[in-house]
C-alpha positions as CSV (number, residue, x, y, z in Angstrom):
1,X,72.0,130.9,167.1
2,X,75.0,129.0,165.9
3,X,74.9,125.6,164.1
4,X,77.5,124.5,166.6
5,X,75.7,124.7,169.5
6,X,73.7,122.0,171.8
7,X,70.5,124.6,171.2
8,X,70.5,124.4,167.4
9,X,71.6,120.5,167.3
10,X,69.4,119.3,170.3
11,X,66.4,121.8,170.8
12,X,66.0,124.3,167.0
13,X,67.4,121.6,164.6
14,X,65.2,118.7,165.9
15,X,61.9,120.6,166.1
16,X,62.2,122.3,162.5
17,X,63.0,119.2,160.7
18,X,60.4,117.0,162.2
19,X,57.7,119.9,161.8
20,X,58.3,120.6,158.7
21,X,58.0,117.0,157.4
22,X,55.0,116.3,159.0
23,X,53.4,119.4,157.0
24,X,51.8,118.2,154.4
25,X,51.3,120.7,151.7
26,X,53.6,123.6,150.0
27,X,51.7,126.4,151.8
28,X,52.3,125.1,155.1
29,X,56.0,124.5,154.3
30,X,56.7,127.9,152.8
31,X,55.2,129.4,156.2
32,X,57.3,127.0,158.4
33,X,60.2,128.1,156.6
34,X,59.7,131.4,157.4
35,X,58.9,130.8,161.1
36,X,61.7,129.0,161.5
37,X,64.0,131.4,159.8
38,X,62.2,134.3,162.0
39,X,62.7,132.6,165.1
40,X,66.7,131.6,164.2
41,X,67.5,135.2,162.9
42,X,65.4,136.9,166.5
43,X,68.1,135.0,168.7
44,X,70.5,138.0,168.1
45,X,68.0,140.2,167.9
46,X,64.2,140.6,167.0
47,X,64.0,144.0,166.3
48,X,66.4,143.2,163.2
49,X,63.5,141.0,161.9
50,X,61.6,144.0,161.2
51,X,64.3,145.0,158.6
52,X,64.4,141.7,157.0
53,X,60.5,141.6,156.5
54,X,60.6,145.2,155.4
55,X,63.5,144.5,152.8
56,X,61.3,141.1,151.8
57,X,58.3,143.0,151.3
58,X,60.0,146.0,148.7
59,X,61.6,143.4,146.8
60,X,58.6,141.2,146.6
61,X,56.4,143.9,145.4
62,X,59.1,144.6,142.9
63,X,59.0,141.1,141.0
64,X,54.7,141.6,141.4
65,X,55.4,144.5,139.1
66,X,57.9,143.5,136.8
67,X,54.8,140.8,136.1
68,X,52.0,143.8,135.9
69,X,53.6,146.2,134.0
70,X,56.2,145.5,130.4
71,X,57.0,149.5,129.3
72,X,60.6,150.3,130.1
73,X,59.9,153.4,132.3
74,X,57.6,151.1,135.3
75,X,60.3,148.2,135.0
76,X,63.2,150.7,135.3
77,X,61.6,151.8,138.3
78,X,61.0,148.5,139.4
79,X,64.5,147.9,139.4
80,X,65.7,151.1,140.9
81,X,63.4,152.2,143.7
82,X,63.7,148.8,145.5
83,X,67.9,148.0,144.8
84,X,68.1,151.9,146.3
85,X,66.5,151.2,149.0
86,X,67.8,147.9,149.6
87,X,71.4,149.6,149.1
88,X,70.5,152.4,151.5
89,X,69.7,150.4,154.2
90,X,72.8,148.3,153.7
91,X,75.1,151.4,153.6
92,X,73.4,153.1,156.3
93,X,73.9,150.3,159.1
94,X,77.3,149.1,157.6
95,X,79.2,152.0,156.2
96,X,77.3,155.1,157.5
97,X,80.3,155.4,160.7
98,X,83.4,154.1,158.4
99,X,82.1,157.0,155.6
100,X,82.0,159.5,158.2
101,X,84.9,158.5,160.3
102,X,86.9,158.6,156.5
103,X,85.2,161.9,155.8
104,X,86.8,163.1,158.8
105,X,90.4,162.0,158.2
106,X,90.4,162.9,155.1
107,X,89.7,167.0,156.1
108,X,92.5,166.2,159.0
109,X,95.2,165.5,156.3
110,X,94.0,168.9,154.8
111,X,94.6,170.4,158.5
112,X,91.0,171.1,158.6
113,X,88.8,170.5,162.3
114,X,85.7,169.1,160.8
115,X,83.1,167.9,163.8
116,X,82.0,164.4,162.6
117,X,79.4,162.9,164.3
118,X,79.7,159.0,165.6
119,X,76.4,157.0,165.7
120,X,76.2,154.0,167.7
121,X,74.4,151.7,165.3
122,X,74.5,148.2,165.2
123,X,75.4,146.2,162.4
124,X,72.2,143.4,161.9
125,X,73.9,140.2,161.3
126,X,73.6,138.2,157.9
127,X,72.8,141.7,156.3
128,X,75.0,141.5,153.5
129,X,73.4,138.2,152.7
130,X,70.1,138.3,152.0
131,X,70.0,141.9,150.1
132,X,72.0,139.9,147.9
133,X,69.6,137.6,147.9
134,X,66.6,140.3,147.3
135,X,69.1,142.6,144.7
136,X,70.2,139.0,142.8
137,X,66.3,138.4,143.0
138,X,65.6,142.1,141.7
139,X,68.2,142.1,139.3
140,X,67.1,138.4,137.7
141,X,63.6,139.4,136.9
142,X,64.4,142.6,135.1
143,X,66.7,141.0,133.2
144,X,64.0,138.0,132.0
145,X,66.4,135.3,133.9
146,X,63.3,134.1,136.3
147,X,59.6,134.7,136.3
148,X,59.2,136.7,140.0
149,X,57.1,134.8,142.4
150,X,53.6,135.6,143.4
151,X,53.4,133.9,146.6
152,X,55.1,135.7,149.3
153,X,55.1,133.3,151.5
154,X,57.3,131.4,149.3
155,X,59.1,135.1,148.4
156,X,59.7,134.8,152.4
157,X,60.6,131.6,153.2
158,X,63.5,131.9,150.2
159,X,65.3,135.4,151.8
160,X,64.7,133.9,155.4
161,X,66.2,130.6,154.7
162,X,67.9,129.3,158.2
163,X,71.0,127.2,156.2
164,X,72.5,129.9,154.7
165,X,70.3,133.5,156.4
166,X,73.3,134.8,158.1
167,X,76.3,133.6,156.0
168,X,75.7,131.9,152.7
169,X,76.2,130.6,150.6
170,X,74.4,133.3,148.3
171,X,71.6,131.1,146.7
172,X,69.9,132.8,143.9
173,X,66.2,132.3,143.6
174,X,66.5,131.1,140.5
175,X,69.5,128.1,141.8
176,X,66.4,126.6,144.8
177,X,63.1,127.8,142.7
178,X,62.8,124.0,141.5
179,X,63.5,122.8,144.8
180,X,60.8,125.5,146.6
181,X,58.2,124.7,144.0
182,X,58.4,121.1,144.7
183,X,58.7,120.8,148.2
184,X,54.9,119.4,148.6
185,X,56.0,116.4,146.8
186,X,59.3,116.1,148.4
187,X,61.0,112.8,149.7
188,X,62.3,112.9,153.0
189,X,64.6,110.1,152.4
190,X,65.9,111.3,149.1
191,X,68.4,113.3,150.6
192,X,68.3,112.5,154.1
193,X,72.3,110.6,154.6
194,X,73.8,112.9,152.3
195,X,72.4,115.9,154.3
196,X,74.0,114.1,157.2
197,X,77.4,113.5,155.7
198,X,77.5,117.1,154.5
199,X,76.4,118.7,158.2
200,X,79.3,116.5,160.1
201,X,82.1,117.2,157.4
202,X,81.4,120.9,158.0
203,X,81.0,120.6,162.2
204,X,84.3,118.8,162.2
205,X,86.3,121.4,159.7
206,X,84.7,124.5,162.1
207,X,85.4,122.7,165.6
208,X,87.7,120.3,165.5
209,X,90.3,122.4,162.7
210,X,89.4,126.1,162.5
211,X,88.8,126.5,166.2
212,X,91.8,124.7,167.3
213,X,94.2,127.2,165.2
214,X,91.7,129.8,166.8
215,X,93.6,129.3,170.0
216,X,97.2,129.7,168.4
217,X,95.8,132.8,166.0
218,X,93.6,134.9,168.3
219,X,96.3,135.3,171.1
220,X,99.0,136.2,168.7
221,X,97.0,139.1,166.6
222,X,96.5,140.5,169.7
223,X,100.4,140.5,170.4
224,X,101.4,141.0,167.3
225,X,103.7,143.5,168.3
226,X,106.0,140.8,169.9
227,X,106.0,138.2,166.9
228,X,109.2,137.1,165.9
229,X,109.5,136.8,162.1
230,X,108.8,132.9,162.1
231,X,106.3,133.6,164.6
232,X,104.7,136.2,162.4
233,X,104.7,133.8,159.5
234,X,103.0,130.9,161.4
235,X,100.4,133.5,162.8
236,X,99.3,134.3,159.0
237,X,99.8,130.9,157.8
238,X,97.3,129.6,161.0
239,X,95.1,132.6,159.8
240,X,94.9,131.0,156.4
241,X,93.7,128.1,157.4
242,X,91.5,129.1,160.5
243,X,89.5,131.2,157.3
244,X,89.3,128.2,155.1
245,X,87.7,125.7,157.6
246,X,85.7,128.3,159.6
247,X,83.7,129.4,156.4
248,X,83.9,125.9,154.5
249,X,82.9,124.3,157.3
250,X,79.6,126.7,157.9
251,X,78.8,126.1,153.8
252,X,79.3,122.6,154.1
253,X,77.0,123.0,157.1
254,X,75.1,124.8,155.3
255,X,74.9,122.7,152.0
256,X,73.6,119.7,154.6
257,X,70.2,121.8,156.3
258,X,69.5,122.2,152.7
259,X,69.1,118.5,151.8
260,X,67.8,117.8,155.0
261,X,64.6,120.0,153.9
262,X,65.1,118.9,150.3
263,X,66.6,121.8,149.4
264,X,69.6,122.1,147.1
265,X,71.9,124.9,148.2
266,X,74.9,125.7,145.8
267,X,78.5,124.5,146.4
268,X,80.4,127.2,147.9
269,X,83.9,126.1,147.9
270,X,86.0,123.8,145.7
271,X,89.5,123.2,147.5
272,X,90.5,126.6,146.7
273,X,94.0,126.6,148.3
274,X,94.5,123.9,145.2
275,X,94.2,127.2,142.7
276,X,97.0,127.0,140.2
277,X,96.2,131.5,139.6
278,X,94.1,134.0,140.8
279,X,91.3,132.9,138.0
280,X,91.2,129.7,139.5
281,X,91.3,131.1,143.1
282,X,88.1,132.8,142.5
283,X,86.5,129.8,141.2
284,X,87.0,127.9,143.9
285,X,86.7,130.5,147.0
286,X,83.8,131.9,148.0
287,X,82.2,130.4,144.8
288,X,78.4,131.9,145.6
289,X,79.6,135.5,146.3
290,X,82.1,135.4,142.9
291,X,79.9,134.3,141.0
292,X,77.6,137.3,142.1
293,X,80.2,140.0,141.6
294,X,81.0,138.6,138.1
295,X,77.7,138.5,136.6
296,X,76.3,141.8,138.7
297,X,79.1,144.1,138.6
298,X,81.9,143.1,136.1
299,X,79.7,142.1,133.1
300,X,77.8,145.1,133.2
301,X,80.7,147.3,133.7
302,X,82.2,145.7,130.1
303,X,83.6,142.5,131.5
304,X,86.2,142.2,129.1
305,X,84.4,143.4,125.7
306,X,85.8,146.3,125.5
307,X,89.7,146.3,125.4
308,X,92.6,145.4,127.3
309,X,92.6,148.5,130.0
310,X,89.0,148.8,130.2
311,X,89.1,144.9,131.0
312,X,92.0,145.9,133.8
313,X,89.9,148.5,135.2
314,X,86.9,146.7,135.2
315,X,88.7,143.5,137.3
316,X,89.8,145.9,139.7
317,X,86.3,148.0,140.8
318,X,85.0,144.9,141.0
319,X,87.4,143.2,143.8
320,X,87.5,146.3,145.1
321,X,83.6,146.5,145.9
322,X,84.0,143.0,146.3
323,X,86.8,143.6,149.2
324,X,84.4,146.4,150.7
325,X,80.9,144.5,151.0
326,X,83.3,142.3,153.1
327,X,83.4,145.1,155.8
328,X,83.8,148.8,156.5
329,X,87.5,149.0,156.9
330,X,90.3,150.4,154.4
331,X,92.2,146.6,155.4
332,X,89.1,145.1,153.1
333,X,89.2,147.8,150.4
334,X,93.0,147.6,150.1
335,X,92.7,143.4,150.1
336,X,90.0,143.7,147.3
337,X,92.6,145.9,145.3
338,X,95.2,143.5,145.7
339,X,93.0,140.4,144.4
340,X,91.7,143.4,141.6
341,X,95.8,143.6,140.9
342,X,96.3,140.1,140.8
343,X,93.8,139.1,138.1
344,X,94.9,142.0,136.0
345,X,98.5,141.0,136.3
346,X,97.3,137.2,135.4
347,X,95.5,138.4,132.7
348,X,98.6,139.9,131.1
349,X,101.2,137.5,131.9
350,X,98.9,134.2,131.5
351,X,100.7,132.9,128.9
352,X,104.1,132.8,130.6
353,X,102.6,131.9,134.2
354,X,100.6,128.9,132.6
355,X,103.5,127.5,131.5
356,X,105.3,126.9,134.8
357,X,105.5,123.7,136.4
358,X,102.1,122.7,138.2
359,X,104.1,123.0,141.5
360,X,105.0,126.4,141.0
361,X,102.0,127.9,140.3
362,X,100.0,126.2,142.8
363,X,102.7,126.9,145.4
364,X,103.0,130.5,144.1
365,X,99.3,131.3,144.3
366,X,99.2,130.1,148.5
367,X,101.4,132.5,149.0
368,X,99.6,135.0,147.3
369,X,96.8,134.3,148.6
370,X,98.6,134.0,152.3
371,X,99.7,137.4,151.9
372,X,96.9,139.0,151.2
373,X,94.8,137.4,154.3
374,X,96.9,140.3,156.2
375,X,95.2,142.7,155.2
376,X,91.8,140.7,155.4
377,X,92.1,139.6,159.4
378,X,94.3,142.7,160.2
379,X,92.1,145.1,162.1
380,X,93.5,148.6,161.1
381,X,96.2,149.3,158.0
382,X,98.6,150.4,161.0
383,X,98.2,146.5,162.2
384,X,98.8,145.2,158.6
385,X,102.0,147.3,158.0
386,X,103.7,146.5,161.2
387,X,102.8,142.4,160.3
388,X,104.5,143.1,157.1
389,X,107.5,144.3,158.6
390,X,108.2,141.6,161.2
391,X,107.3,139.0,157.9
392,X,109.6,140.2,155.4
393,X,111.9,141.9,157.7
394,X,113.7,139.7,159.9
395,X,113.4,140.3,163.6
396,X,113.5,138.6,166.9
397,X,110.5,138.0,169.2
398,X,107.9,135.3,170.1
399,X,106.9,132.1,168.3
400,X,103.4,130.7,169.0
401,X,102.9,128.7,172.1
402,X,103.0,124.7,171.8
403,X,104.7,125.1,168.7
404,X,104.3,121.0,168.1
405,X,100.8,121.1,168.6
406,X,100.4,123.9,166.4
407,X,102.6,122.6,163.3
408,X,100.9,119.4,164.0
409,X,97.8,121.2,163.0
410,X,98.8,123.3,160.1
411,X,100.2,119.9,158.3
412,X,96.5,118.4,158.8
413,X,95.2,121.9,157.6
414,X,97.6,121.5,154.5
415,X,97.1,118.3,153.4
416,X,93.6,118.4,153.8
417,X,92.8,121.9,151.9
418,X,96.0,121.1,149.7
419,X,96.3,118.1,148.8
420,X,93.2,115.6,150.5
421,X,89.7,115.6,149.6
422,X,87.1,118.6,150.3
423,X,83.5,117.6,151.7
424,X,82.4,117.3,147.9
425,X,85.1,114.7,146.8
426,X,84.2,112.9,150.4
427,X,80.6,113.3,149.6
428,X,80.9,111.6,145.7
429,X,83.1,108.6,146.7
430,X,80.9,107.7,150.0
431,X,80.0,104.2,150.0
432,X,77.5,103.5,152.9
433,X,79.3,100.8,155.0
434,X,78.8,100.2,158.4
435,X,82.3,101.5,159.3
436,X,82.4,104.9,157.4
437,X,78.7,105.2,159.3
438,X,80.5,104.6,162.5
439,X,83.6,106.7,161.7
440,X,81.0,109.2,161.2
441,X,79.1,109.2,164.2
442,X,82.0,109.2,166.1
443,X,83.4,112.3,164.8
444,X,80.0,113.9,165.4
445,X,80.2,112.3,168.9
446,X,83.7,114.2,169.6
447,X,82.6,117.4,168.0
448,X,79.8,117.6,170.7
449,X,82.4,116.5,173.4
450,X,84.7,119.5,172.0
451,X,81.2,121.9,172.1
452,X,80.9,121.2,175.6
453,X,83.6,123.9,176.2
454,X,81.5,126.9,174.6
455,X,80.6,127.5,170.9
456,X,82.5,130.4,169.1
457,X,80.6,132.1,166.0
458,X,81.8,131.7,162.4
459,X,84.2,134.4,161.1
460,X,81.7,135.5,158.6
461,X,79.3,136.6,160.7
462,X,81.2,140.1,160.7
463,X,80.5,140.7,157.2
């Protein structure tokens, strides 16, 4: 089920909130929670609720005895039996075919025949998601950071979360345990117009901006053979964008169900296209998922504690697992390593970079960052080279179709992510008056005009 679509605004949406608010204790919240996430997540496809619930359950009993038992041995194995087997499953349905497939080419450079098999496994959407949620969960009451839950219910109603199941923002339990706790007592009201604002910022950056440079984008990846080098360039650039508001737009979405249900879900994206070097690119992007990668992979791996190289190396695994858990292709992998690059190279140099004009830097860093989508939306390296070579090397070809429309687009994209404010600056400057009201009800009212032409699903779905 997508956010923007008439079911979830007019039929899933409606029902949910008014349930839930008419239950009056935590118990029956938790469970609604749950029901609701349940029923969202089954409309791809049920079966994959099974794995959910089973990866809910071994986490759950995990945190039950971290609080039973306080010897090192049982809470070691309380920390490894369940992030194994939440790993496992997560491997087997996302990388089991890529590992194989790789395994194969690999003994073909070697001019060996070797018979790998190819299973036809679906990938469960959201996946990635919530065993972060249960590893971050794991993880966080090993380490003493939260005191695990006994109530599974609420356990449940936390890893099944509709706002954010199938693609963020990555809410630790320990960022909405105040907020779960407390949702017995909760105000409807409190949060109500803000939740509002928040939902209709995010429709209008997914359907109104990322879905318009959809129609520019899609078409020319798939002829990308034919791009001129201006056309090539505009393709990326759109691409840029098209990421941006697509994913911003679903956390913003996102951020909005939360405070609709009095729940506080983490900002996910600070106007990162405004990042002055990689650092600050990776404080604004993605902010949840970062965040994740910095304090369960890079500080345990050394962080920076332990020398110069050792700080290099451990930047770069980390991006590079990073680029991975975005998908099962070497594109992601070799994206990751060029992020992993870029922070080393910042990390050396910052003293010289920092003191180039603000301009520069920010200017410098979108293209940095616009390079390196090509290896991020390209589907195969071969795809990613041959954009390469019609960017930086000049040849003739096509330009995008209704080229005015299509600049007229990117300079609303760039000023907006560049230089206007995000839904968080709109958000702390909002003044209820009856016009901004109005101005926002009638963008909602053209988003739903736009919807009536089909609903397309948010990039991040694929990871």
């Amino acid at each position: 089920m997508l956010f923007n679509s008439y079911i979830f605004i007019f039929a899933f949406l409606p029902v949910a909130y008014s349930v839930y608010w008419l239950l009056r204790t935590t118990r029956a919240r938790y469970a609604w929670l749950v029901v609701t996430g349940y029923v969202f997540y089954s409309y791809w496809n049920p079966w994959f609720c099974l794995l959910m619930a089973f990866s809910t359950l071994v986490s759950f009993l995990a945190g039950l005895g971290f609080l039973r038992w306080d010897d090192r041995w049982h809470r070691k194995l309380c920390l490894w039996v369940p992030v194994t087997v939440d790993l496992s499953l997560l491997g087997f349905f996302k990388y089991a075919n890529f590992a194989l497939a790789s395994t194969r080419q690999a003994a073909g450079a070697f001019g060996w025949d070797l018979n790998v098999p190819h299973y036809n496994i679906i990938l469960p959407i959201g996946i990635s998601f919530y065993t972060f949620h249960t590893i971050s969960y794991i993880v966080d009451s090993y380490r003493g950071n939260i005191k695990p839950t006994r109530n599974l219910i609420e356990f449940a109603a936390y890893v099944s979360l509709f706002s954010q199941l199938v693609a963020g923002p990555i809410v630790r339990f320990r960022q909405i345990e105040e907020d779960l706790e407390s949702i017995g007592v909760a105000d409807r009201q409190r949060w109500l117009y803000r939740g509002v604002r928040f939902f209709v910022i995010g429709l209008v950056e997914k359907v109104v901006v990322a879905d318009y440079l959809a129609h520019f984008v899609d078409p020319a990846m798939a002829s990308y053979a034919s791009l001129s080098t201006l056309g090539a360039w505009a393709t990326v650039l759109g691409y840029t964008f098209q990421l941006y508001f697509d994913f911003a737009g679903y956390s913003s979405m996102a951020v909005g169900l939360g405070f609709l249900f009095g729940l506080r879900i983490p900002q996910n994206f600070n106007s990162p296209y405004k990042a002055l070097d990689p650092s600050d690119f990776w404080r604004r992007w993605h902010i949840s998922l970062s965040t994740c990668l910095r304090d369960y992979l890079y500080i345990p791996l050394g962080g920076n504690r332990r020398g110069v190289w050792k700080t290099y190396r451990n930047l770069f695994i980390t991006m590079l697992l990073g680029g991975l858990w975005h998908g099962a292709n070497w594109t992601f992998v070799v994206w990751g390593a060029y992020h992993g690059i870029g922070l080393a190279l910042y990390r050396r140099f910052a003293d010289t970079w920092d003191r180039a004009p603000t301009a520069v830097r920010q200017l410098g860093m979108f293209l940095f960052v616009v390079v390196g989508w090509v290896w991020f939306r390209s589907p195969s390296l071969t795809v990613a080279i041959a954009l390469f070579h019609r960017m930086f090397l000049p040849v003739g070809g096509a330009m995008l179709p209704q080229v005015n429309v299509f600049a007229a687009l990117i300079l609303v994209s760039a000023w907006w992510s560049m230089v206007g404010p995000n839904a968080f600056d709109i958000d702390r400057a909002w003044v209820w008056r009856p016009r901004t009201a109005l101005a926002l009800a009638a963008a909602f009212g053209a988003c739903l005009a736009i919807m009536a032409g089909g609903s397309s699903p948010f990039l991040y779905f694929q990871f």
